[in-house]
Phi, psi and omega in degrees: 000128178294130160273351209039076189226008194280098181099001156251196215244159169209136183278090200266153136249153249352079183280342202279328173197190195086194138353260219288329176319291225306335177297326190273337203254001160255353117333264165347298174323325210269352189079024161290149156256128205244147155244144205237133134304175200176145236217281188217001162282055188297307216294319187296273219327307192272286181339334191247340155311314186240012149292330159308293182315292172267026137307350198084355163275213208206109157224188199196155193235143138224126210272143216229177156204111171259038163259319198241125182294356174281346176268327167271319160341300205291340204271352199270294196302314175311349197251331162288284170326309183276330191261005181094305182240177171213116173279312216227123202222117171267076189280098216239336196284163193233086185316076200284148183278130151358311189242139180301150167348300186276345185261008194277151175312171171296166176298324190269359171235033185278121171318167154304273186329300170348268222258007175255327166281015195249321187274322159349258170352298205274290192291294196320318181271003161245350159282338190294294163340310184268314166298341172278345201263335190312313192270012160255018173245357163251339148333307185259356164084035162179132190179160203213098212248144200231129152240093191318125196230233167205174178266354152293346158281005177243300186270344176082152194207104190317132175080017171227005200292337179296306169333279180335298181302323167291310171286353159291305208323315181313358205254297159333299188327276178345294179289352162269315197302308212284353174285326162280343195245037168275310176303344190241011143107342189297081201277114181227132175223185180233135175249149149242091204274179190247206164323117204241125159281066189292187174299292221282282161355324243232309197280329157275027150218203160221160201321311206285335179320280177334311189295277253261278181350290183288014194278311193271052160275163108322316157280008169092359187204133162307163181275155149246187215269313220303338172263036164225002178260333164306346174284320152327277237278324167305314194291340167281356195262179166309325215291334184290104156244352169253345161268121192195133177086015199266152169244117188253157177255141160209068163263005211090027188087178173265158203264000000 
């Protein structure tokens, strides 16, 4: 399958590892030229800029705080200045609570500043995201926006709800924007990957936790980002012409 994506540009955001590496560097493969963001992994962040590079692609590191929207505005505009556009846009960085799941507090006693940064960040900072990258993608009659969400917005997770809520939000968002921005060629849609086995995942948990988990899969096994990013990166391309405003899964089924 042709994806056509060769030579246009994309906006990974928390690009540096996870998810969004496993994104930039497949994307990149397709012949994107990608800029990747980064929160405080500046070191991954350039590392994977120039494992790109000598592949033969074109990338580019920015460092983003997706708490302050003047700061993704500004992560849009650098991405525009080097590369002319923004085709594809990935909202893939994240805002995490303080406290892990099993160590979090009653619902009711999650501080305020808590649970406001947590939605703040996560919604605010992919509408910022999004409003920027829109009007030069109905300009050119043509864009591709992925909003990375999680699977505690569909099944819940004892201790996340604030998170989970911020991340339904990307789901609403979704099913109005593509009714507005479809006519003018834009396709926006949501992946929900399930428990993923990053870097982050990999250090918070332990080997036999990850085995049980991946047990109530179907395929019986957690995913790693590298099999949760062909669903992005198909849904980011030409060949995807018909999905838009979907909330998709690429977990291995629901657990």
């Amino acid at each position: 399958m042709q994806l056509g994506l060769s030579r246009r540009v994309a906006l990974v955001t928390g690009g540096s590892q996870g998810i969004g590496r496993a994104v930039a560097l497949q994307l990149a493969a397709e012949g994107v030229r990608v800029a990747l963001t980064f929160h405080s992994e500046r070191a991954r962040a350039e590392q994977l800029v120039r494992e790109i590079e000598q592949a033969g692609g074109e990338a580019l590191a920015i460092e983003m705080d997706l708490a302050s929207l003047d700061s993704v505005r500004a992560a849009v505009a650098v991405a525009r200045e080097r590369f002319g556009s923004v085709d594809i846009l990935v909202n893939n960085a994240v805002r995490w609570s303080d406290k892990l799941p099993w160590e979090a507090p009653r619902f009711e006693d999650v501080a305020e500043a808590e649970w406001q940064g947590i939605v703040h960040a996560n919604v605010d900072g992919a509408i910022a995201a999004i409003q920027a990258v829109l009007p030069g993608m109905r300009g050119r009659g043509w864009g591709r926006i992925v909003s990375v969400s999680s699977g505690v917005a569909l099944d819940g997770v004892v201790g996340a709800a604030a998170y989970g809520a911020a991340k339904a939000a990307f789901h609403g968002l979704t099913a109005c924007l593509a009714r507005e921005v479809g006519p003018h060629g834009v396709l926006i849609n949501v992946v929900v990957p399930g428990f993923t086995v990053t870097e982050k995942m990999s250090a918070l948990t332990t080997p036999e936790v990850r085995e049980q988990r991946g047990k109530a899969y179907p395929v019986g096994r957690l995913l790693p980002p590298e099999e949760v990013a062909p669903t992005i990166v198909f849904l980011c391309s030409a060949a995807n012409t018909a999905v838009t405003g979907e909330v998709v899964r690429a977990s291995g089924g629901r657990p």
